[in-house]
N, C-alpha and C positions, 0 to 999 in steps of 0.2 A: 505196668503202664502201656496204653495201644503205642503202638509204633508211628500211630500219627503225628504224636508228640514225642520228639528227643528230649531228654533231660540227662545232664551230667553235670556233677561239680569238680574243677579242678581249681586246688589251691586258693579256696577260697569265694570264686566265681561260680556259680548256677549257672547251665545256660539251657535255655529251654530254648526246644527248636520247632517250630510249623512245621509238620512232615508230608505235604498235601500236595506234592507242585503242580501232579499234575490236573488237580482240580482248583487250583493258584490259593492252596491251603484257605481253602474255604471251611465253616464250622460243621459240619453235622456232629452228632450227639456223640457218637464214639469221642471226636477231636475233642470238642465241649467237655467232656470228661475226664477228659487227662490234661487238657490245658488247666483245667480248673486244679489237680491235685497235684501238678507238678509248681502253679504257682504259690500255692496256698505251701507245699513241702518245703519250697524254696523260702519262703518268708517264713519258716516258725524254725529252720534249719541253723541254730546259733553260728555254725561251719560255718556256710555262706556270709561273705558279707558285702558283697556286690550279687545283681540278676543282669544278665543280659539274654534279651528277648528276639531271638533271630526267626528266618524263616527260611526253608529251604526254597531251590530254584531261582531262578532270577527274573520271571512277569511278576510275579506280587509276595507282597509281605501278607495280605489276607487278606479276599473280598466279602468277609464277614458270612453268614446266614447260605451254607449250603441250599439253594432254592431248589434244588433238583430232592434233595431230602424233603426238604420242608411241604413241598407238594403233597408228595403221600403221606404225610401228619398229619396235614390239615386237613385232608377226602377222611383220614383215619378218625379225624376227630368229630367230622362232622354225621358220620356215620354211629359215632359209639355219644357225641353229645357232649363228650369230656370235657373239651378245650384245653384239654394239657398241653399241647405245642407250645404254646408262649407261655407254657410255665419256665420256658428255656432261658428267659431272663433272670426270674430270680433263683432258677436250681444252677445256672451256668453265669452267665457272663456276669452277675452279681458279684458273686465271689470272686471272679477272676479279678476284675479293677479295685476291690476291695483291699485281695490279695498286694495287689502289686503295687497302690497308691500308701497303701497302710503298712508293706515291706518297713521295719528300720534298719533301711539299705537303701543305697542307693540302685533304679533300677537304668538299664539303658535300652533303648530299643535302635536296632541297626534295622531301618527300612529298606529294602530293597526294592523293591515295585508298588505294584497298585496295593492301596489301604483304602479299601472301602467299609463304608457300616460298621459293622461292629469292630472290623479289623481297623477303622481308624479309631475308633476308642480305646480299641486297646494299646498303640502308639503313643496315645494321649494318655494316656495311662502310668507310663514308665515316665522318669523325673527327667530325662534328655534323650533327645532322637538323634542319631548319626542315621544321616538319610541319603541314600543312592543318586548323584543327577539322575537318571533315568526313571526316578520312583514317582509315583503319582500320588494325590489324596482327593476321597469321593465320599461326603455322606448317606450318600444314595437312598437313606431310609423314606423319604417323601414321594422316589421314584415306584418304589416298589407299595406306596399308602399304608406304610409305617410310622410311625412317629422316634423318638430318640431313643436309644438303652445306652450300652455297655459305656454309661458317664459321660457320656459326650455331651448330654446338655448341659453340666455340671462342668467339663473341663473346658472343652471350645472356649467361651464364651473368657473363661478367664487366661486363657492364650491368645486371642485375638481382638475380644472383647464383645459385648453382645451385640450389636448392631452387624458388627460380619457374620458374627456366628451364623444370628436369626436367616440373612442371606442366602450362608450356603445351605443350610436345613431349609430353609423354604427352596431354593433353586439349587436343588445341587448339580454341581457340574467337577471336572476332573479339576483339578489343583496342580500343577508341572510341580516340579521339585525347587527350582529356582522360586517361585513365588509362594511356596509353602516356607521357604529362609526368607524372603523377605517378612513374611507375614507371621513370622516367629514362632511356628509349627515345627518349622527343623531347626536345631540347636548347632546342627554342623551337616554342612553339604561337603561330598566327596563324589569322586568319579567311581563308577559302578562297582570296576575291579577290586577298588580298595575300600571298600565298602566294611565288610567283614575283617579284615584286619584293623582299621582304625575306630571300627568299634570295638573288635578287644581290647584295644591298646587305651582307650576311654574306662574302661569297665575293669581292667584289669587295675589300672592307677587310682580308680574307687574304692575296688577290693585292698586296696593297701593304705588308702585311706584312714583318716579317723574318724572310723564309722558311727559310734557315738554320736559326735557335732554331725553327721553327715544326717542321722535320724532325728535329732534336735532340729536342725535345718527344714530338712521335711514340715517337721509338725508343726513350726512356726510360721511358713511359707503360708500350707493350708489354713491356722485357725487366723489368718493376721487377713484372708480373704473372706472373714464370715463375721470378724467381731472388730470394736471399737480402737481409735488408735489406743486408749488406755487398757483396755485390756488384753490387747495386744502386748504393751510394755509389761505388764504383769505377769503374762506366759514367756516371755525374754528372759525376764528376770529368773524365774522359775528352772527356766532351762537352760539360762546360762550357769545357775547355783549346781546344776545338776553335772554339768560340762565342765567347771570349774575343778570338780571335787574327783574328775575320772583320772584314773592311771594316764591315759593319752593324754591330756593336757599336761601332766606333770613333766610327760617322755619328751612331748614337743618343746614344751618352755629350755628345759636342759639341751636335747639338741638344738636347739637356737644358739644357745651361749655356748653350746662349744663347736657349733659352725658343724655339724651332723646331721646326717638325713635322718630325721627319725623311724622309727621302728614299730607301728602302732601295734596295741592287744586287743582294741575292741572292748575294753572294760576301764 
């Protein structure tokens, strides 16, 4: 894996790291390609059972679409006729938000600075953000006469709701961190220093979790945003019969009655 992207697991937790700072981990294709296999490793990795999704440096968590790359792809493409450059949607950041919404795990994303374009998709991405005061958020894609990718028109709209969404994708503008918690993008605002510690300490208490119901959770959240309340209670049902019958609710129920922190297995 390029050294753009850190990945390590310990004791259960994945952590993948933006290794870019000094280009504020911006995507070009090398990054693109190991973000993508260290998220997709991370999600099929039974070990793991928490992602946390950090970035190095402290200006940004990632301004999305290296544009200094992208230039000479696009002179490249218009020269050879290809138009592969924006195949970098569906060979990259496809997979990446696929990976990480479709994890049964919980993921967590520790924001540090600016998330713009694709790098706020991918924030939006992970199931809880611990975000920096000092971090920013920018869709910038209509600046640049882009339209939406890495899910953001698919996530935004159901974190804020569509009429802001539509807003900031037509006008985008920078987001403070403060009004990214009110406006319920960030999940947990902290001051910059403690940033990275209490998002391990989030991601760590996941990892020890019952990550089962934590996956159950997940997939109920998403399909109860695409289908009817009745079938909605039908996929409940479904998955609580499934969550009912795992080793970790058994462990839980018992540590209850005997006043025990339980111990979960993940099966």
């Amino acid at each position: 894996m390029a050294d753009t992207v850190l990945y390590e697991v310990s004791d259960g937790l994945a952590t993948i790291t933006l290794n870019r700072p000094e280009a504020m981990n911006a995507m070009n294709v090398e990054t693109k390609v190991a973000f993508r296999d260290a998220a997709q490793a991370a999600a099929a990795d039974d070990a793991v059972r928490a992602i946390l999704l950090t970035a190095a440096g402290d200006r940004a968590f990632c301004v999305g679409q290296d544009l200094k790359e992208h230039i000479g792809l696009l002179a490249a493409d218009r020269e050879s006729g290809s138009g592969g450059t924006m195949r970098t949607v569906r060979e990259h950041y496809n997979p990446i938000v696929r990976a990480l919404t479709g994890a049964a795990k919980p993921v967590v994303a520790a924001v540090n600075g600016v998330a713009a374009g694709a790098g706020f998709g991918f924030a939006l991405a992970a199931d809880y953000r611990v975000v920096a005061d000092t971090a920013a958020f920018n869709t910038s894609f209509a600046g640049v006469a882009l339209t939406a990718d890495s899910g953001i028109s698919w996530t935004l709209p159901r974190v804020i709701g569509p009429s802001r969404a539509t807003d900031l994708l037509l006008f985008p503008r920078s987001i403070s961190a403060q009004e990214a918690y009110e406006l319920g993008i960030a999940n947990r605002l902290v001051p910059a220093a403690e940033l990275r510690a209490e998002a391990e300490k989030v991601a760590r208490a996941l990892a020890a979790g019952p990550t089962l119901a934590y996956a159950a959770l997940k997939e109920s959240v998403a399909f109860g945003l695409t289908h009817s309340l009745e079938e909605t209670l039908e996929k409940e049902d479904e998955l609580q019969g499934r969550a009912g019958a795992s080793e970790d609710h058994a462990i839980a129920v018992q540590a209850f009655v005997n006043k025990e922190k339980p111990k979960y297995l993940g099966r």
